[in-house]
N, C-alpha and C positions, 0 to 999 in steps of 0.2 A: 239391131239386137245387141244383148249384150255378150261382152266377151272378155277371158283373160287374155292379155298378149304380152309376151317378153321380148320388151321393145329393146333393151343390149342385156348385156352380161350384170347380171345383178339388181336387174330395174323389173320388172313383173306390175301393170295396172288394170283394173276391169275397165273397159269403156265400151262407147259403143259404136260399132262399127255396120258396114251395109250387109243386111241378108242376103245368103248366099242362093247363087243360081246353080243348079244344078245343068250338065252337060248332058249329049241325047241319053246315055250310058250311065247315068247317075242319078241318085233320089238325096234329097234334103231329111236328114232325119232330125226332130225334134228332141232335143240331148235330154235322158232323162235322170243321167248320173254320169260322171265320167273320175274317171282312181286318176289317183298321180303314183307316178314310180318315179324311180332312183333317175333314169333317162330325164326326167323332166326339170332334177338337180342337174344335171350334166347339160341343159341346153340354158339353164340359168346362167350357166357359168361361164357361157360361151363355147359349149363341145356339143359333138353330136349334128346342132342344127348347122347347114351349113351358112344360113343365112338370118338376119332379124330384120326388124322384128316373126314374127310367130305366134301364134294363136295354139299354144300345146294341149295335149289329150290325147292321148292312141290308146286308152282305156273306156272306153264307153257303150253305151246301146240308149235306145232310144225308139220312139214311134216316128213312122214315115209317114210327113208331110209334103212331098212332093215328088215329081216326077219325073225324071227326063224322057223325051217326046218318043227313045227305040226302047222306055223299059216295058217289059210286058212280063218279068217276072214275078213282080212285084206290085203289092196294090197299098193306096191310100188308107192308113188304119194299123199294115201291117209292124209288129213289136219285133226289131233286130238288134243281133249284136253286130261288131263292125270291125272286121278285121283289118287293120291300120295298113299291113304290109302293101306295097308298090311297088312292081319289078316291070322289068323290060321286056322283059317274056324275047330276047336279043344275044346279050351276051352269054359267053362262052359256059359261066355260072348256069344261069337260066337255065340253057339249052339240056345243060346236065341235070337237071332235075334240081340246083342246088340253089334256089330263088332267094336263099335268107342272104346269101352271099356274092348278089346280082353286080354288078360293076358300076350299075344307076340304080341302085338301090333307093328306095323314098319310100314315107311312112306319114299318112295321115296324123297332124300332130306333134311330126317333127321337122320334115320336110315343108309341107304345106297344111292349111288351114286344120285346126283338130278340133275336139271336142268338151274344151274348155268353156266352151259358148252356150247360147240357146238353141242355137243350128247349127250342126254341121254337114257336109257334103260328103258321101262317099260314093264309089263304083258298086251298083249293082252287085257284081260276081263277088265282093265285098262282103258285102250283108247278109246271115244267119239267120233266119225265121226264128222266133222264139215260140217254144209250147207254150201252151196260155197258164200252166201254173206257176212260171218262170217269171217271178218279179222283176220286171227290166231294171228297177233300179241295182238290185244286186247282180244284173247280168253285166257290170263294168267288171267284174271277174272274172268271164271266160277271157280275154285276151294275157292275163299273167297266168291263166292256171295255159293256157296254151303254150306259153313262152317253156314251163315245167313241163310238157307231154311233150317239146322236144327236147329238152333234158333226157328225160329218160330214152327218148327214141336214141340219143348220141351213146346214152350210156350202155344201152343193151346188156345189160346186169344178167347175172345167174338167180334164179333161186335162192334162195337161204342165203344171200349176201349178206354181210356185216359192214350196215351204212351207218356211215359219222358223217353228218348235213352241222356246217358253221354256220350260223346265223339265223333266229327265229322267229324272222321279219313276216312279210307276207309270204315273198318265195321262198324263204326257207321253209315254213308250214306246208305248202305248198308241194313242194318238192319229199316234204314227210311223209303228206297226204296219201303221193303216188308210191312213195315207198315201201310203204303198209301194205299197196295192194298190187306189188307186183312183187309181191313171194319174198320181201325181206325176212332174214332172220332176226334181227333187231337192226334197229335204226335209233342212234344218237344222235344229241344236239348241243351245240357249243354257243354259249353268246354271253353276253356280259351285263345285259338285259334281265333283271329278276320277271320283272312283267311277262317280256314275251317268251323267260324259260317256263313260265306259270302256264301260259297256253301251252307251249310245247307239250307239258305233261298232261295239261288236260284235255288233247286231241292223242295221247299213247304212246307217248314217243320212249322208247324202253329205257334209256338215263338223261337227265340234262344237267349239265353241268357249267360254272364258268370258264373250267379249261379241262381239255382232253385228259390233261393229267390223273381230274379225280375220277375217272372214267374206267379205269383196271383193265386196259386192252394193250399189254407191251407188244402184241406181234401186229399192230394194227389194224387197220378197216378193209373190206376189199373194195370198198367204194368211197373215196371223201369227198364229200359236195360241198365249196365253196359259193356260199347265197349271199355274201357282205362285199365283195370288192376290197376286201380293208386287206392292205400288206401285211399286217402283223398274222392276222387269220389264215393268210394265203400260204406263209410262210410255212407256220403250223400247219396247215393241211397238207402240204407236202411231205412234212415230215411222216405224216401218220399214214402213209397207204402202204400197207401189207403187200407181201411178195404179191407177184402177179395181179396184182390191185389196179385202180381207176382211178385218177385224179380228175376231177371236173370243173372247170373253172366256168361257173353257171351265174355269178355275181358281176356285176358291171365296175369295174374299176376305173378310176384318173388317168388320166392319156400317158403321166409321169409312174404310176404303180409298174414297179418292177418286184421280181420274186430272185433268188439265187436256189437252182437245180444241182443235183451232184450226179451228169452224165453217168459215171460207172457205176452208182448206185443204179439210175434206169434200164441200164443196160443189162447186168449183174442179176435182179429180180424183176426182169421184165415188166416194168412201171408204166402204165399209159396218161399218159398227162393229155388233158382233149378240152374241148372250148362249145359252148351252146353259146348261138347266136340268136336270138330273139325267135321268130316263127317259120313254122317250115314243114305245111301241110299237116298242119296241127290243129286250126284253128275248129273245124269241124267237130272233131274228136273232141274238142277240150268242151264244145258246145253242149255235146253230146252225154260228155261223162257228167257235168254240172247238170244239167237235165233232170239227171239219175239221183242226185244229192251228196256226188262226191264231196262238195264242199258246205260249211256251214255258213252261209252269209252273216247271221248273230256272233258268231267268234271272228272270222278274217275281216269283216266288217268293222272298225271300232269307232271311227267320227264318219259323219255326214252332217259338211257344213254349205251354206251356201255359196252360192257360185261367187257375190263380193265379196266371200272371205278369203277368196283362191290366195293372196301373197299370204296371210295370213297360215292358210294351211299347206301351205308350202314350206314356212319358217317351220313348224312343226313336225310337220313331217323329216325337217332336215336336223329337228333335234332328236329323232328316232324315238318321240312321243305316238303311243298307236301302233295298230299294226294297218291296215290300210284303208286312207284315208280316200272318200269322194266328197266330191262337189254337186249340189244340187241344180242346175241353172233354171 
């Protein structure tokens, strides 16, 4: 089959590698779209993955082609998404309910083989049925609208909150999307991006602006969602959280991004500064609410190229050309 794999840091080629076997506990699903995220910048670069080469993709769905010999959940034919996370279901994380933060934490696509390919492999207990009006190819969007439903689950917001979201990439629309509909009072957007402040505004977002400044909120937000990773933004969002406010650092940053805090300022106006880690009994839910048409696959959607263009739209995507980009295989 064919497949992307990031053979070291910086080197990404299509080739073709041997089709995968599925174990008794697992089905072969035949990939029928798979997104790239920020994460698959970060194992380009030598982070994240602990090992290369790799074959990335933790954004996908597709139709199952095969079987492994104890699955009886699942049948030949059936349309899934595939939820990437891998825990030990062992350590001390686990045990507590807190699997996104497992101590052998693995992730189809970053750990082991993903869905860059024609094929890929997951576990059964994995895989999402899709309703049948549910275009698989736009279902490589429930796994980051999951990654934003635990966002929100970290942030446990009030009602009538007054949210400022930096970044209006995928996850930051994203992260709007759910905004809107869990009782914000207005919800802002920051980014530097005329394009994707253009979406912002066209999915409702109440101001977008290039900086918080032109924004007219001196007492701040009660909720500032960081969706960039970028220090200068991080910075800024720190400054901007209103007494008793949320800081949420929801964007995937450089192992070297560091931010500077002013402890008696958190202290002083009770500040919460808190961190989303990727998935965390979200996955369902996020299946569920896309289902529903929480999301526009014609707007979050903006390239679909083929699977040999994968370095190709990788480069692109690393020029923050798009909002989010899949691959065809």
């Amino acid at each position: 089959m064919k497949a992307a794999v990031i053979e070291a840091p910086g080197q990404v080629t299509v080739i073709t590698v041997p089709d995968p076997t599925p174990g008794p506990r697992e089905v072969v699903v035949d990939v029928a779209a798979c997104g790239l995220c920020g994460t698959d910048l970060h194992i380009l670069q030598g982070e994240f993955a602990p090992t290369l080469p790799v074959i990335p993709g933790h954004e996908f769905a597709g139709e199952i082609v095969g079987l492994g010999s104890e699955v009886t959940e699942l049948a030949l034919g059936d349309r899934v998404a595939v939820d990437p996370s891998l825990y030990c279901n062992e350590c001390r994380f686990c045990r507590a309910g807190r699997n996104n933060l497992c101590d052998r934490w693995q992730a189809i696509g970053v750990t082991v083989a993903g869905g860059a390919a024609e094929y890929a492999v997951a576990p059964v207990a994995n895989c999402v049925r899709l309703p049948d009006h549910v275009d698989v190819q736009d279902a490589a969007l429930i796994e980051p609208l999951s990654c934003a439903v635990r966002g929100y689950d970290v942030l446990n917001s009030r009602l009538g909150a007054h949210v400022l979201i930096y970044g209006s990439g995928t996850m930051g629309l994203m992260m709007l999307e759910l905004a809107k509909r869990t009782g914000a009072a207005s919800v802002d957007v920051v980014d530097l991006n005329p394009e994707r402040l253009a979406t912002a505004e066209k999915l409702g977002c109440s101001q977008a602006a290039r900086s918080a400044d032109e924004l007219g909120r001196p007492v701040g937000w009660d909720v500032v969602v960081d969706a960039t990773g970028n220090a200068a933004a991080i910075q800024d969002g720190l400054e901007r959280v209103a007494k008793a406010g949320t800081f949420l650092q929801f964007g995937v940053s450089d192992y070297a991004t560091t931010a500077t805090i002013s402890p008696y300022r958190i202290y002083n106006q009770e500040i919460t500064i808190t961190g989303s880690m990727a998935v965390l009994h979200s996955y369902e839910r996020a299946a569920e609410l896309f289902a529903t048409g929480v999301l526009d696959p014609q707007i979050f959607i903006s390239h679909r190229l083929p699977l040999t263009q994968y370095p190709q739209a990788l480069d692109q995507f690393a020029a923050g050309q798009g909002r989010k980009i899949v691959v065809l295989p």
